[in-house]
C-alpha angles and dihedrals in degrees: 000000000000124000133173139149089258100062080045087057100038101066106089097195091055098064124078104170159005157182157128123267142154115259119207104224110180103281097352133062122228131215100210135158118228118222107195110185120176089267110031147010123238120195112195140181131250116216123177115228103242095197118080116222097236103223100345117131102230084181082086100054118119124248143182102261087209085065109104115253083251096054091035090064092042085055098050091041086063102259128125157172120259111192107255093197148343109301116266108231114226097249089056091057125086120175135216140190114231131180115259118269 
């Protein structure tokens, strides 16, 4: 059996939701993008691709259609999301509110 982020990523009716914050990681800040399926939450990294595609049109790369606009650019300008640890299942999280830093 096959798996890969992108089969993950591919069923429309399995995310929920999804969006960019800063994580506060002890003494560094992180720019991730949070993946938060029905039954679990994925934070991911978002790295810039330093090398430039010489000629080629990124316009036409594929990508997810459940992606956001936003993440959908990032995508096609060569950027992309690396996965910064396991997924964290739903009925292991628990959420806070805390007061601003």
């Amino acid at each position: 059996q096959e798996s890969s982020s992108e089969n993950i990523l591919s069923s429309v009716n399995r995310l929920l939701l999804q969006g960019r914050l800063m994580l506060a990681e002890s003494t560094r800040l992180l720019d991730v993008y949070l993946f938060l399926f029905d039954d679990f939450l994925l934070i991911t990294k978002i790295k810039r691709n330093k090398k430039k595609y010489g000629g080629s049109d990124t316009s036409l790369i594929p990508v997810c259609p459940s992606l956001t606009p936003e993440l959908q650019s990032f995508i096609r300008e060569g950027g992309f999301c690396t996965v910064l640890d396991q997924p964290i299942p739903l009925d292991r999280l628990t959420l806070k509110n805390i007061e601003p830093v």
